[in-house]
N, C-alpha and C positions, 0 to 999 in steps of 0.2 A: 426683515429677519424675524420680528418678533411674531407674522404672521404664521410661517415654518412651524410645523409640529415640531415639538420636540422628540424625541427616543429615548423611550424612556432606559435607566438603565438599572431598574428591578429585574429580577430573576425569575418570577414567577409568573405566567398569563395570569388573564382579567377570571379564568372561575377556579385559580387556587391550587391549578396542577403542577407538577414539575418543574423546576426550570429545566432551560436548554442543558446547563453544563449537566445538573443532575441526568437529564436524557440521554448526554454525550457518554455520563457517565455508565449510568445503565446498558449502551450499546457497547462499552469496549468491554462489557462484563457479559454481556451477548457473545460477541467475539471472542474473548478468550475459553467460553467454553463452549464455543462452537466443536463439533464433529472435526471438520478441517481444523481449525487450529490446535486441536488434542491430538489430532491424528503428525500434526507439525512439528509439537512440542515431544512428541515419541519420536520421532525418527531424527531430531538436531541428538537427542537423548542416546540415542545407540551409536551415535559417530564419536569415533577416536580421537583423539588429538591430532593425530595425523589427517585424518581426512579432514577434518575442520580446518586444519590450514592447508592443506592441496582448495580446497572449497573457496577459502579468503584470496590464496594465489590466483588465482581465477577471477574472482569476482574484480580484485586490482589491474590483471590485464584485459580484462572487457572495458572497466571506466577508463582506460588508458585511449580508447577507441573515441575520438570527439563525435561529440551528439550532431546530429546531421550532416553526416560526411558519409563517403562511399569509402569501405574498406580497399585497399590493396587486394588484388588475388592471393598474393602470398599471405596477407595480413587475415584475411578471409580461410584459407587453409590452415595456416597454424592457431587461429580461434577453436576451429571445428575439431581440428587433430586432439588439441589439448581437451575440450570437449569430451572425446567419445573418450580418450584418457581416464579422464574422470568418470563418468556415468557406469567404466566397465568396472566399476567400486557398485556393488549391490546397495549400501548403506547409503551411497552417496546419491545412488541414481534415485533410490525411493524419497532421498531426503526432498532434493530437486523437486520432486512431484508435488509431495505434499507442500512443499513453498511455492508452488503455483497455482494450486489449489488456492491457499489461502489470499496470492494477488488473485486471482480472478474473483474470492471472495468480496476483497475489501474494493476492488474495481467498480462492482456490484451498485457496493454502501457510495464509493463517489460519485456513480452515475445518479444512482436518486438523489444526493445531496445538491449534486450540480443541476440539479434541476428549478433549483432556485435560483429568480433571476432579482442580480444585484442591479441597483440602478443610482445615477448621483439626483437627489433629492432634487435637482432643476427636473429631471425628467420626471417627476411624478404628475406633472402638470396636465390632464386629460383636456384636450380641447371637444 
């Protein structure tokens, strides 16, 4: 063990820049004043109270739906129904948009991060 690098756990790289959190910090201050996320933060801004909960009533019966499973037809029909429901609300259809803008934004930021590959310290061993 005592051969094992250690990791260290300073903040700062070896020529004095940034740490990570501060980088992390600086990106969610990238993000929140991104394009998409001001264009996001205006259109949650123009919904009612009323659409904001038609909007929550929705997002509760979609999570109601178990994660890798095949809908029902009917279950599949009354998603959709309630769906075009909703969207035929102008505030709420634009809302919709610009909050998928912003997943595909932050989709983005996980694809490059996951681009880093984690490994358990046995594996560092190059033969």
């Amino acid at each position: 063990m005592a051969e094992n690098e250690t990791i260290s756990n300073d903040t700062t790289d070896n020529n004095g820049s940034l740490s990570i959190a501060d980088k992390a910090e600086d990106l969610a201050a990238s993000i929140k004043a991104s394009r998409e996320y001001q264009d996001y933060i205006a259109a949650y801004n123009k919904l009612s109270h009323d659409e904001i909960e038609k909007l929550r009533s929705f997002k509760q019966t979609e999570a109601q739906i178990p994660a890798h499973s095949r809908m029902s037809f009917d279950e599949e029909k009354r998603v959709s129904y309630l769906y075009t429901l909703l969207t035929l609300d102008t505030n709420i259809s634009q809302f919709i948009e610009r909050e998928r803008e912003v997943c595909a934004m932050m989709a983005h930021v996980f694809d490059i991060i996951g681009d880093i590959h984690l490994f358990m310290p046995e594996e560092q061993t190059h033969y």
